[in-house]
C-alpha positions as CSV (number, residue, x, y, z in Angstrom):
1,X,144.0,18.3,57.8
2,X,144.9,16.9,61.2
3,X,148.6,16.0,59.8
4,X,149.0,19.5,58.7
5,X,147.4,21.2,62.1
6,X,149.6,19.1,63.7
7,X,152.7,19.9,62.2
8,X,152.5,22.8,62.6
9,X,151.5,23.7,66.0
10,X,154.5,21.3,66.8
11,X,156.8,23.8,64.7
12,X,156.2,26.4,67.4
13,X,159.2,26.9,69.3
14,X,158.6,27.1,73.2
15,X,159.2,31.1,73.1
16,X,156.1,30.9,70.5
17,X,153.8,28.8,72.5
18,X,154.2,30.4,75.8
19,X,153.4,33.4,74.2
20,X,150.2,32.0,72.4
21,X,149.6,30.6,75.8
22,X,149.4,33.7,77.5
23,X,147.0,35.2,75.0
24,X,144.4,32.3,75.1
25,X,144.4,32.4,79.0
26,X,143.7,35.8,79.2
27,X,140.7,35.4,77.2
28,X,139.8,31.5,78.5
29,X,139.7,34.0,82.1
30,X,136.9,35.8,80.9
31,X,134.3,33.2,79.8
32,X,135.5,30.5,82.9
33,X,134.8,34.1,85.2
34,X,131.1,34.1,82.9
35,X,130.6,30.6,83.5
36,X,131.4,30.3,87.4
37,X,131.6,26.3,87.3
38,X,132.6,24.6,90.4
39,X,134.5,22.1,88.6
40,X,136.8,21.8,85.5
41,X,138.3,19.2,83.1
42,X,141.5,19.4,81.2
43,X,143.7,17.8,79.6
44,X,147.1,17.1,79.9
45,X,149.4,18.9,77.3
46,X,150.0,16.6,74.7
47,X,152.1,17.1,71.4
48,X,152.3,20.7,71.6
49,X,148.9,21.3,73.2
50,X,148.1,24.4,75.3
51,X,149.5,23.9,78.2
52,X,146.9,24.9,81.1
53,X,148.1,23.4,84.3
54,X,149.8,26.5,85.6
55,X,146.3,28.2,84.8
56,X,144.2,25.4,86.1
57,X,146.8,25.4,89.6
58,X,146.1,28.9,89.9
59,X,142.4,28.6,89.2
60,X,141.9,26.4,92.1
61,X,144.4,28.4,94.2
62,X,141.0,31.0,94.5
63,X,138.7,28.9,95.8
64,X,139.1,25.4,98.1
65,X,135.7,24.2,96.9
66,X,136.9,23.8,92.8
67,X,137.7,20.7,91.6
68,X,139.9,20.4,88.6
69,X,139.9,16.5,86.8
70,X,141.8,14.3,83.9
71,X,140.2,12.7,81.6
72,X,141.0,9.0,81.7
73,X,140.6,6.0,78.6
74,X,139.7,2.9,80.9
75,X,138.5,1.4,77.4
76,X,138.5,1.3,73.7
77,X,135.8,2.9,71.6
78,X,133.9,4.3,75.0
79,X,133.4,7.8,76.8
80,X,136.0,8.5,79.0
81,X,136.0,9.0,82.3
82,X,137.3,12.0,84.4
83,X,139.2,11.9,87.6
84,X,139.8,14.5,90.9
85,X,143.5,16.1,89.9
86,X,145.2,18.3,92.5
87,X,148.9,19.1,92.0
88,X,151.4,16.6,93.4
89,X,148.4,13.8,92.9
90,X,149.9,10.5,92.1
91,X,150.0,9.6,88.7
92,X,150.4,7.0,86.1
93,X,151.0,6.8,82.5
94,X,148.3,5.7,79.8
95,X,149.1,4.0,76.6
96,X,150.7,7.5,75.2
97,X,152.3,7.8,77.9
98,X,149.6,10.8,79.1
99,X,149.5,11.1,82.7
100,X,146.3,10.6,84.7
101,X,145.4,10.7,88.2
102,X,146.1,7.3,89.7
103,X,143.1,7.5,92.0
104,X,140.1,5.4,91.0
105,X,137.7,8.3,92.2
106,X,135.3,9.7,89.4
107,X,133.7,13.6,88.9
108,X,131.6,14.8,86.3
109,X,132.7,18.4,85.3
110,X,130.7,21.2,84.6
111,X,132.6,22.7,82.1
112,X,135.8,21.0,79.7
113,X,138.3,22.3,78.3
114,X,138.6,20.0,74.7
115,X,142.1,20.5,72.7
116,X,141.9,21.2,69.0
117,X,143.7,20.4,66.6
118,X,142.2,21.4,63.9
119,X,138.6,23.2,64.5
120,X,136.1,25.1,62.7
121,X,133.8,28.4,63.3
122,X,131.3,26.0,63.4
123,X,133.0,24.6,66.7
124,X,133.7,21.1,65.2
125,X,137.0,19.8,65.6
126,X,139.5,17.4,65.0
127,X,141.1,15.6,67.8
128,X,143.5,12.4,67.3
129,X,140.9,10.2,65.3
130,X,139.7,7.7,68.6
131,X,136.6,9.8,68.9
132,X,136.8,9.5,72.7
133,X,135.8,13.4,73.1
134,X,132.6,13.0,71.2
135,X,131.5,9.7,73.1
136,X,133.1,11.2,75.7
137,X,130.5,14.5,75.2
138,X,127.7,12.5,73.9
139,X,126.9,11.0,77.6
140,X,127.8,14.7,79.8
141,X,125.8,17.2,80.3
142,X,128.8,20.1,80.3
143,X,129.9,23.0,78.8
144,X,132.6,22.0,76.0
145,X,135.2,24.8,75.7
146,X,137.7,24.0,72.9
147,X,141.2,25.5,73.3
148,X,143.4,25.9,70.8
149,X,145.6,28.4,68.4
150,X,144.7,29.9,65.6
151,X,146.9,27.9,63.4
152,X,144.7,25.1,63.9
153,X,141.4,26.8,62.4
154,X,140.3,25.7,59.0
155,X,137.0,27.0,56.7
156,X,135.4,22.9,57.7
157,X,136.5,19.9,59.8
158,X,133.4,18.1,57.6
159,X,132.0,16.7,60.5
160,X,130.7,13.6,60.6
161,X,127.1,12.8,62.3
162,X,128.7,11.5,65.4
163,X,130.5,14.4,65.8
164,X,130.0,16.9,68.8
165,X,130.5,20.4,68.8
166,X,132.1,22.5,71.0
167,X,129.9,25.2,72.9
168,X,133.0,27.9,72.9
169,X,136.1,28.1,70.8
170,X,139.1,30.2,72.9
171,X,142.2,30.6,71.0
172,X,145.0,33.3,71.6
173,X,142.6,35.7,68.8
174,X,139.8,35.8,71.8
175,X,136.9,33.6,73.0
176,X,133.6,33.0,70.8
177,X,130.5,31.4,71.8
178,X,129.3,29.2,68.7
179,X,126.1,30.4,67.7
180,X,123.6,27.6,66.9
């Protein structure tokens, strides 16, 4: 399942995933406007991810006080931790070559935004297998937002009990809240 979701969200051409981009920001405005956090973590786009650091740049364009962060994998098999990001903020590369904030300084963010791979109505997903977002989410208390495209949902991840689901699911198709 996370082969296949994979695949093909890598299949999109650039032309496609701008576009899909565009769609899923539009409706990613309307619950982060709901939500009013102070403070945001994303990811950096990795293999064909959404990329949201134009929307996340412009987010904190409005308002001196946000605070935008990376998540950062300081060890194996343990939560990761989330650093201060700003554009222009030095940088270094992890072991998959993912770039996070070189600065040692930590944040805890109100809300994240969680890429899917492959995800459910459910709001499970599947990430890249190292369970770092649910350990990750096991210790926060935030508002887990997973991003996506629609070419990523399935009927079931079959979660497992360690799993953690997301609160919201915001795809290019519009933005749910997953009803418990």
């Amino acid at each position: 399942m996370r082969r296949k979701a994979l695949e093909a969200r890598e299949c999109l051409s650039a032309a496609q995933r701008q576009a899909l981009e565009r769609q899923l920001v539009a409706h990613l405005d309307k619950v982060i406007e709901e939500l009013a956090p102070r403070s945001i973590g994303f990811c950096w786009p990795y293999r064909a991810e959404p990329d949201l650091r134009a929307w996340i740049q412009a987010w904190l364009a409005q308002d001196e006080d946000r605070i935008a962060a990376l998540p950062v994998v300081l060890e194996k098999d343990a939560a990761m931790h989330f650093r201060p990001w700003v554009p222009g903020a030095a940088m270094v590369l992890d072991r998959h070559g993912i770039p996070h904030p070189a600065a040692a300084a930590e944040v805890v963010p109100e809300v994240v935004l969680v890429p899917l791979n492959a995800f459910d109505a459910a709001g499970y997903r599947l990430g890249y297998g190292g369970g770092y977002f649910d350990r990750t989410l096991a210790q926060l208390d935030t508002v887990a937002i997973g991003v996506g495209f629609e070419l990523g949902r399935v009927p079931s991840t079959w979660p497992q009990s360690h799993d953690r689901p997301m609160q919201w699911i915001v795809t290019e198709a519009g933005a749910a809240r997953v009803q418990r």
